[in-house]
C-alpha positions in Angstrom: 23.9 110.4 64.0 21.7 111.1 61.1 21.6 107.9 60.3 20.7 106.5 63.8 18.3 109.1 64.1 16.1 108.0 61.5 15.2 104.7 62.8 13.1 103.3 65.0 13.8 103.6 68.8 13.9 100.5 70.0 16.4 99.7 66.9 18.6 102.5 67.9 19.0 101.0 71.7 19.7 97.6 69.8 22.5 99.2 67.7 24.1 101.7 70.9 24.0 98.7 73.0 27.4 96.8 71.6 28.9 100.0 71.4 28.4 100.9 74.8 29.6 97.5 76.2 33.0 98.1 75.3 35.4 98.0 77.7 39.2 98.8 77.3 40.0 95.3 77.4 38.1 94.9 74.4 39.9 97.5 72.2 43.3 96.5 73.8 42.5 93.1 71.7 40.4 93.5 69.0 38.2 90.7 67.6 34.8 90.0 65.7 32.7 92.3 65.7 35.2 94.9 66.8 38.3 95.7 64.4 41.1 98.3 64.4 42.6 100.6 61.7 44.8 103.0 61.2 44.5 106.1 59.1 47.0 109.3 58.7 48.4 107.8 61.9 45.7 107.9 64.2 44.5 104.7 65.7 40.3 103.9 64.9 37.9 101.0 64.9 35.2 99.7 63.9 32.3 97.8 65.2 29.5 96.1 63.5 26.2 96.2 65.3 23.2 94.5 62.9 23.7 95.9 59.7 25.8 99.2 60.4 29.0 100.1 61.4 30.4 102.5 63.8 33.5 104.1 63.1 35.2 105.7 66.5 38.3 106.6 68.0 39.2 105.8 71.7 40.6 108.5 74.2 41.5 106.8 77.7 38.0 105.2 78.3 35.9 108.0 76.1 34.5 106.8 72.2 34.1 109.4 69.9 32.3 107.9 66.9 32.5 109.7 63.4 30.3 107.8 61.3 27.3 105.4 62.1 27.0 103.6 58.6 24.5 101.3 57.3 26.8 98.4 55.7 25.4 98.8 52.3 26.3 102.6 51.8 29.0 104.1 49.5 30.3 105.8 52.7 30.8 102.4 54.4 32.9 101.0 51.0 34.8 104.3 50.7 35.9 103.7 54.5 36.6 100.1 54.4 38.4 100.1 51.5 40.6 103.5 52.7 40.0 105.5 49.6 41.3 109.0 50.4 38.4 110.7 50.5 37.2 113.9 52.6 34.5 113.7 54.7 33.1 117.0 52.1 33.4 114.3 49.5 31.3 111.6 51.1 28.5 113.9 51.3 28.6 114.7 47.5 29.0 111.5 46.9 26.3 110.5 48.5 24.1 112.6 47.1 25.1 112.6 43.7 25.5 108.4 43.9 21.3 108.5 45.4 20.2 111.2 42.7 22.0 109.0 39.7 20.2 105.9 41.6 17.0 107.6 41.2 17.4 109.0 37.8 17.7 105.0 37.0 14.1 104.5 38.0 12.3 107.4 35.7 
């Protein structure tokens, strides 16, 4: 949500819109934008919407979404690529991969 929150209103309806338009049909049979995963056997998904990604899980007709990610981020690698990393982790990460980013431009 922090990373939704940041932006622009009327960007933030663009990006909720997909992901509200989902019906169960939809996750029943996955396809483009919308794909499925499974990690320590639980069933998730993921669907693109401009450039970020939602990552969510599906109980009866209720999404719970864990991560909104901007499609560029070390968060959004780490996931697609199902590195075993804690959710602790991404947040260090992410901070420490920004600061050595930064420390780059002095």
């Amino acid at each position: 949500m922090h990373e939704l929150n940041r932006l622009d209103q009327l960007l933030q309806l663009d990006l909720v819109e997909p992901i509200s338009a989902l019906k169960p049909s939809d996750l029943a049979q996955p396809r483009e934008p919308l794909g499925r995963f499974h990690r320590a056997g639980k069933e998730f998904y993921r669907l693109r919407a401009g450039d970020f990604r939602f990552y969510f899980d599906a109980f009866g007709e209720a999404l719970h979404v864990h991560y909104i990610l901007h499609k560029n981020s070390l968060e959004d690698f780490l996931l697609r690529n199902k590195l075993p990393v804690s959710e602790q982790q991404l947040v260090e990460q992410h901070s420490k991969f920004w600061k050595y980013l930064e420390s780059l431009t002095k």
